[in-house]
N, CA, C and O atoms as a DFTB+ gen file, in Angstrom:
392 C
 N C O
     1  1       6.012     -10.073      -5.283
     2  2       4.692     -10.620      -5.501
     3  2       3.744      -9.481      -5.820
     4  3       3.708      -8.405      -5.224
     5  1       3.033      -9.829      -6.769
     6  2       2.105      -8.571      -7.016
     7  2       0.731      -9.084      -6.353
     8  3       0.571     -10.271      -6.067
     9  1      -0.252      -8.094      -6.129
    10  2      -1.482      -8.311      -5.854
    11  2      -2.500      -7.100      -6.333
    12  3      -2.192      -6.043      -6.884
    13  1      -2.947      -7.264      -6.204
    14  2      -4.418      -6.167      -6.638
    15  2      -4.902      -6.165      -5.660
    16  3      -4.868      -7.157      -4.933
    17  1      -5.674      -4.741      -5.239
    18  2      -6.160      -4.832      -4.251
    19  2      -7.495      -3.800      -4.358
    20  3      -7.206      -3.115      -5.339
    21  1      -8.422      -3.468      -4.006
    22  2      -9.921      -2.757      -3.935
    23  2     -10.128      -1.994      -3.335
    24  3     -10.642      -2.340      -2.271
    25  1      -9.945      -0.713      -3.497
    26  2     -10.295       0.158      -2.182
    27  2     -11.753       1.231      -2.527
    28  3     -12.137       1.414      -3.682
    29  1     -12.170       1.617      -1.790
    30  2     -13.566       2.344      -1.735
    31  2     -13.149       3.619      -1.175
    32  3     -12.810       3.958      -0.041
    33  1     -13.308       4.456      -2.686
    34  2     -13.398       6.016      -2.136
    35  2     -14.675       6.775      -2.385
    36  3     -15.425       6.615      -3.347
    37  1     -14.810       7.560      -1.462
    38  2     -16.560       8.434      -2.022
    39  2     -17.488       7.285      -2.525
    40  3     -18.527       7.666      -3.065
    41  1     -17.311       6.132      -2.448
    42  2     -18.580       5.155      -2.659
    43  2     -18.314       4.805      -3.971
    44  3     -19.209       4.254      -4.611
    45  1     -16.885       5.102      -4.653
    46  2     -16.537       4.424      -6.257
    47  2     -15.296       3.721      -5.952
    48  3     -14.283       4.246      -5.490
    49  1     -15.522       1.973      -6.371
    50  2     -14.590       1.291      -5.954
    51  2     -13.267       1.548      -6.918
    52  3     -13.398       2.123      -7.999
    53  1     -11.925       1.057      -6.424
    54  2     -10.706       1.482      -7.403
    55  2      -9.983      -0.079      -7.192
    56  3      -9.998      -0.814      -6.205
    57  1      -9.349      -0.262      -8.542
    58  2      -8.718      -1.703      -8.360
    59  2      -6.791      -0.845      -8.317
    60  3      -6.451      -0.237      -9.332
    61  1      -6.218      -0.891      -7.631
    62  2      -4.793      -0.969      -7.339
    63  2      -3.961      -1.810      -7.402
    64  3      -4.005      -2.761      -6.622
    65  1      -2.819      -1.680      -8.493
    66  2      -2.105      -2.985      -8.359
    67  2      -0.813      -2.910      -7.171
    68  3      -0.591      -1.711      -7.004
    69  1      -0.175      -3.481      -6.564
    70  2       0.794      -3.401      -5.197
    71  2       1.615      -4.630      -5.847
    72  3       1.018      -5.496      -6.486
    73  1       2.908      -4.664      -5.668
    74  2       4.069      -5.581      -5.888
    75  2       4.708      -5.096      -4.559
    76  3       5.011      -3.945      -4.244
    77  1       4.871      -6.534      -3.680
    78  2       5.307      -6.395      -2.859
    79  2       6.649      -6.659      -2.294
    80  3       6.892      -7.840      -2.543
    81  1       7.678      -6.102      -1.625
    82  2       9.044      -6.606      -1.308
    83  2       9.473      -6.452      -0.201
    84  3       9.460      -5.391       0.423
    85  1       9.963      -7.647       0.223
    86  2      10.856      -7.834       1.550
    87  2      11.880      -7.304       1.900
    88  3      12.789      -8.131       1.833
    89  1      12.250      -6.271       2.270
    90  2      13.871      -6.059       2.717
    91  2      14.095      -6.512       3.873
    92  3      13.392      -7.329       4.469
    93  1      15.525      -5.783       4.426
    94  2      15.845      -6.673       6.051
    95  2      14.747      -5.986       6.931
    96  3      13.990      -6.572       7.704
    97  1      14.783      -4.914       6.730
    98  2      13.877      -4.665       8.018
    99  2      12.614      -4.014       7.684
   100  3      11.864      -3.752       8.625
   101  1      12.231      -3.687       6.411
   102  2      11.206      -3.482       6.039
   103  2      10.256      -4.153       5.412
   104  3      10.645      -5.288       5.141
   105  1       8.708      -3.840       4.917
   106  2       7.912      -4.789       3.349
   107  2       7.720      -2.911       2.944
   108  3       7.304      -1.881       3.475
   109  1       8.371      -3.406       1.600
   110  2       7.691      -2.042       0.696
   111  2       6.400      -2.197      -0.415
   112  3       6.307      -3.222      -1.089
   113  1       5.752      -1.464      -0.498
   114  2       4.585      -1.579      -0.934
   115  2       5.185      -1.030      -2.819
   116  3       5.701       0.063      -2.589
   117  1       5.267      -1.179      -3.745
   118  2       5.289      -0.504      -4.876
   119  2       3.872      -0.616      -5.540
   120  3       3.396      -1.483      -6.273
   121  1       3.202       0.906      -4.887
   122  2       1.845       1.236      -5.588
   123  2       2.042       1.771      -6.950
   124  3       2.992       2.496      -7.245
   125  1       0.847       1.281      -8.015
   126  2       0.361       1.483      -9.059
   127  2      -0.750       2.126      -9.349
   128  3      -1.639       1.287      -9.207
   129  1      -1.254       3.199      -9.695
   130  2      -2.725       4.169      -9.267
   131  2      -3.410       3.718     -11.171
   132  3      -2.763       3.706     -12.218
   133  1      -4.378       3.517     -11.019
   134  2      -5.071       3.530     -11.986
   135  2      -4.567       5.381     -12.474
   136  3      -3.882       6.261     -11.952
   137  1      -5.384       5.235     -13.751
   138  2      -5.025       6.894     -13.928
   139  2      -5.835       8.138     -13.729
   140  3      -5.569       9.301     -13.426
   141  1      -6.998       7.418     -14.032
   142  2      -7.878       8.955     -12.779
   143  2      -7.890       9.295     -11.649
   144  3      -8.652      10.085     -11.091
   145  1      -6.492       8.339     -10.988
   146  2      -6.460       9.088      -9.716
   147  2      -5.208       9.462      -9.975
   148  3      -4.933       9.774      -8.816
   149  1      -4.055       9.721     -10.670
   150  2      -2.950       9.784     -10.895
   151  2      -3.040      11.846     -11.012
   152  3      -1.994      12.418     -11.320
   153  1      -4.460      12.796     -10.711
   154  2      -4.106      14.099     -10.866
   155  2      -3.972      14.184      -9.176
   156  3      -3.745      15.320      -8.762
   157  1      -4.090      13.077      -8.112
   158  2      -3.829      13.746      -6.759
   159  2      -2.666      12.864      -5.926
   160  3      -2.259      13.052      -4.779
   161  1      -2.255      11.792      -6.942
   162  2      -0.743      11.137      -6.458
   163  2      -0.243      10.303      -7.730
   164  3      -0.975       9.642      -8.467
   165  1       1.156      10.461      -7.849
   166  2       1.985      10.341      -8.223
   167  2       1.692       8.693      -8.986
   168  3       1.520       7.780      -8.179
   169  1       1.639       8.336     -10.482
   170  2       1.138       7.378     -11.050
   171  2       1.675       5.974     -10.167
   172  3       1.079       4.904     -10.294
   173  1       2.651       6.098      -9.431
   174  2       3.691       4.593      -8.880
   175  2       4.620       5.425      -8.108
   176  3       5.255       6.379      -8.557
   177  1       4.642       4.985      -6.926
   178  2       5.126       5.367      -5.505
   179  2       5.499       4.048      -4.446
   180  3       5.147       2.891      -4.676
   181  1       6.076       4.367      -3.565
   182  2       6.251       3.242      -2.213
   183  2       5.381       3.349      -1.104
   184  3       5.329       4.467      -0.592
   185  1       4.789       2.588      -0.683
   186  2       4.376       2.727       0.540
   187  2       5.513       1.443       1.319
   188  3       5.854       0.315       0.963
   189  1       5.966       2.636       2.979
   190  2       6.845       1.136       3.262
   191  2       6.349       1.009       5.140
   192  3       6.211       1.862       6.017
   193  1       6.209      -0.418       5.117
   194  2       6.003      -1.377       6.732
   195  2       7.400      -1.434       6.994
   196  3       8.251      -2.013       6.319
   197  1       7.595      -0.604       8.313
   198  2       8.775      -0.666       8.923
   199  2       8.696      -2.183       9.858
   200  3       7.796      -2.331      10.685
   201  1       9.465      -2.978       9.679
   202  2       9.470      -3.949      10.728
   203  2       8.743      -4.302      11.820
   204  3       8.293      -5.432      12.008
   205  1       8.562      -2.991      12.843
   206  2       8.520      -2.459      14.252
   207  2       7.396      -1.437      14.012
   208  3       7.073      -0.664      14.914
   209  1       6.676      -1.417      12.574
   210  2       5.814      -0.070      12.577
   211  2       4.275      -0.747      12.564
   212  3       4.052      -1.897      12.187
   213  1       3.456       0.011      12.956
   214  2       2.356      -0.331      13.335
   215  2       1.484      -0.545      12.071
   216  3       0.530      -1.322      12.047
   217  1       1.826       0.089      11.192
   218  2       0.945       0.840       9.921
   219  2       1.711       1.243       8.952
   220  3       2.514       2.144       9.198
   221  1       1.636       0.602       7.461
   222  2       2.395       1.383       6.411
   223  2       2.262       2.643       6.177
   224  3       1.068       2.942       6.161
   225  1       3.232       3.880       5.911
   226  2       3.201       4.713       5.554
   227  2       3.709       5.385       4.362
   228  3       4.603       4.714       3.846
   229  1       3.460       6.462       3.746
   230  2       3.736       6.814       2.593
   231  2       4.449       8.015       3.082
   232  3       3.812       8.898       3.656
   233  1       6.013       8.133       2.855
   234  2       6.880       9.266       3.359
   235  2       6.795      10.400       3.181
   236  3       7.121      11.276       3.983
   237  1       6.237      10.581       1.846
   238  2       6.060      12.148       1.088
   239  2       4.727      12.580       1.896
   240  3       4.771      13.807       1.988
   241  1       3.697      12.139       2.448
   242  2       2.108      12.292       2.859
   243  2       2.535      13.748       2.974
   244  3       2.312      14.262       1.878
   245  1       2.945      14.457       3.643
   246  2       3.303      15.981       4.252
   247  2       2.937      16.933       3.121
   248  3       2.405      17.952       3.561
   249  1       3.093      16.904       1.472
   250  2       3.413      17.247       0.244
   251  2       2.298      17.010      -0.399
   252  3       2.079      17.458      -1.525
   253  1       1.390      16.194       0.335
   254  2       0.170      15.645      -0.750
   255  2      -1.006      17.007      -0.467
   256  3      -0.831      17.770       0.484
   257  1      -1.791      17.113      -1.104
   258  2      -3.017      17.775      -1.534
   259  2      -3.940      16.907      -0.129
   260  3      -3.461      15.974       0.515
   261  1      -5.396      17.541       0.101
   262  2      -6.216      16.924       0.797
   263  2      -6.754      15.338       0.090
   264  3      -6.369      14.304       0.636
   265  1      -7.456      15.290      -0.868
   266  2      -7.867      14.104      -1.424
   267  2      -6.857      13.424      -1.837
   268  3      -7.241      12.271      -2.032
   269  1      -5.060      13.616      -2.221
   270  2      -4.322      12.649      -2.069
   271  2      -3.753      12.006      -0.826
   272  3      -3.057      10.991      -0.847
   273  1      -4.177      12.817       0.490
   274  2      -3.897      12.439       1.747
   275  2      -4.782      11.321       1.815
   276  3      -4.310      10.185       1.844
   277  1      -6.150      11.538       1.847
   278  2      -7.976      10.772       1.975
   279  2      -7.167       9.448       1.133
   280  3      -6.754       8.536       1.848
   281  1      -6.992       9.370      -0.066
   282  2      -6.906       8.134      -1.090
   283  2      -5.491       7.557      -0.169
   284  3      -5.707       6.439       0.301
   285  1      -4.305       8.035       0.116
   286  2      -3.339       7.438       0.676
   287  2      -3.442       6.940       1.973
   288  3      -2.653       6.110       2.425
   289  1      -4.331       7.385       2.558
   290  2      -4.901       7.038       4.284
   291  2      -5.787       5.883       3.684
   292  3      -5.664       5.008       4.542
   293  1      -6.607       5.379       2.705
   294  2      -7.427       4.354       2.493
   295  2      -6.542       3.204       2.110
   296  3      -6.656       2.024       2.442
   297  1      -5.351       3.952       1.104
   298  2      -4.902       2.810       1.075
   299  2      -4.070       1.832       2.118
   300  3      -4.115       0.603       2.174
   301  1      -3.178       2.889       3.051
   302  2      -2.713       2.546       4.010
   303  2      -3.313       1.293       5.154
   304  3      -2.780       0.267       5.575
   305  1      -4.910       2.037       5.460
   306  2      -5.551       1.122       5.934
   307  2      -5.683      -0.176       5.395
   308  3      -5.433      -1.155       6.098
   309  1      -6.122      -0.309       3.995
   310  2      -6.259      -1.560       3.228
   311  2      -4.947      -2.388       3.558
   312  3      -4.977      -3.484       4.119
   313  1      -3.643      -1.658       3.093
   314  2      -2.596      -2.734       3.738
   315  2      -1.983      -2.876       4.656
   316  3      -0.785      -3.159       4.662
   317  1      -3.028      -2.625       6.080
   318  2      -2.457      -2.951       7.262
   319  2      -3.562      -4.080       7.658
   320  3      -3.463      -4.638       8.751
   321  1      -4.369      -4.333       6.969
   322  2      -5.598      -5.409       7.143
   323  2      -5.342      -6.571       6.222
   324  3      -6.182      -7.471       6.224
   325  1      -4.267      -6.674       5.416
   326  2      -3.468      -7.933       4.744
   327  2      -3.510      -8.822       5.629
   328  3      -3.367      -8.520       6.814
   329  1      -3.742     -10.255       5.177
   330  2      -3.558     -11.268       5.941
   331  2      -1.647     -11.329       6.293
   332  3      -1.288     -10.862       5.212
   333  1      -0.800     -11.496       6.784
   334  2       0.493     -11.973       7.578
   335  2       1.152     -12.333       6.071
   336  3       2.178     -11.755       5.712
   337  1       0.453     -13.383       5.169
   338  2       1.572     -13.559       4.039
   339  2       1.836     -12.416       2.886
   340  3       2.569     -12.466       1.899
   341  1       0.987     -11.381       3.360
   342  2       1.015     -10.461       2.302
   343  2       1.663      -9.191       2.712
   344  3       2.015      -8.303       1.936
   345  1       1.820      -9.184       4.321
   346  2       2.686      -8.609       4.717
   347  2       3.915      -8.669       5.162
   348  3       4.413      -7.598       5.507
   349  1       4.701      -9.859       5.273
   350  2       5.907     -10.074       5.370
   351  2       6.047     -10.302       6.498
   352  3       6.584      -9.470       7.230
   353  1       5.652     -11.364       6.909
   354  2       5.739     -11.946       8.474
   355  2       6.873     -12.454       8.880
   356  3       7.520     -12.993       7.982
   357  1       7.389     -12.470      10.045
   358  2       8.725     -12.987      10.348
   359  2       8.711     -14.399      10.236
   360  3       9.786     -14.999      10.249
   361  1       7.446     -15.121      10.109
   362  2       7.695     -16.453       9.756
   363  2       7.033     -17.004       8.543
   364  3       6.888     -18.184       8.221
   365  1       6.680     -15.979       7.969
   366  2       6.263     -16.657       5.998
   367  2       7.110     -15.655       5.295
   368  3       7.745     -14.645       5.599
   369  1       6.881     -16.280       4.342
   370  2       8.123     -15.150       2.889
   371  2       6.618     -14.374       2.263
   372  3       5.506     -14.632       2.725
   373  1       6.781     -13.738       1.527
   374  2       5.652     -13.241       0.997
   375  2       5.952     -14.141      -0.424
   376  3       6.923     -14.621      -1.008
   377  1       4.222     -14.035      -0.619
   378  2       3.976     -15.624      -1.473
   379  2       3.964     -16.300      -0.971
   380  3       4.067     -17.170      -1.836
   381  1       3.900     -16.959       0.186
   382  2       3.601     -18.172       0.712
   383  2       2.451     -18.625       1.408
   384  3       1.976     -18.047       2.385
   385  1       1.985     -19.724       0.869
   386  2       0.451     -19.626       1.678
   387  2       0.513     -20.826       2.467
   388  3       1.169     -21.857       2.322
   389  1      -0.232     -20.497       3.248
   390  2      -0.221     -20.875       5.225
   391  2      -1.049     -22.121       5.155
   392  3      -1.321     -22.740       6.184
């Protein structure tokens, strides 16, 4: 399922596209960066929700620059504040509305 999503950096909004997927024990995020942000992360990357994890994370973060840490910590936040069908709830599929 894809979605778009809005995030606010330095006070200039960014539209992100996210396609989202279910595995067994994970939801992976497949981020899409517009391209002026593509000089401080990688144009399309994963962010992945471990089952059991509190908060999506982005594995490489360790490797990133300061302002690709800032933009990957915003986005992170943004998709841990998904409503349940957009995160892969143990009792909806993603795409499914409640």
């Amino acid at each position: 399922m894809n979605r778009p999503i809005t995030i606010t950096l330095d006070g200039i909004q960014y539209m992100i596209d996210i396609d989202m997927e279910r595995q067994s024990s994970n939801i992976v995020y497949h981020v899409k960066l517009p391209q002026h942000l593509t000089t401080d992360l990688p144009a399309s990357f994963d962010i992945v929700q471990k089952e059991d994890g509190d908060i999506p994370c982005y594995g490489e973060q360790q490797t990133l620059a300061e302002k690709g840490k800032q933009i990957m910590d915003v986005i992170c936040q943004h998709l841990h504040k998904l409503p349940p069908q957009f995160k892969g709830g143990k009792n909806q599929k993603i795409g499914e509305q409640s």
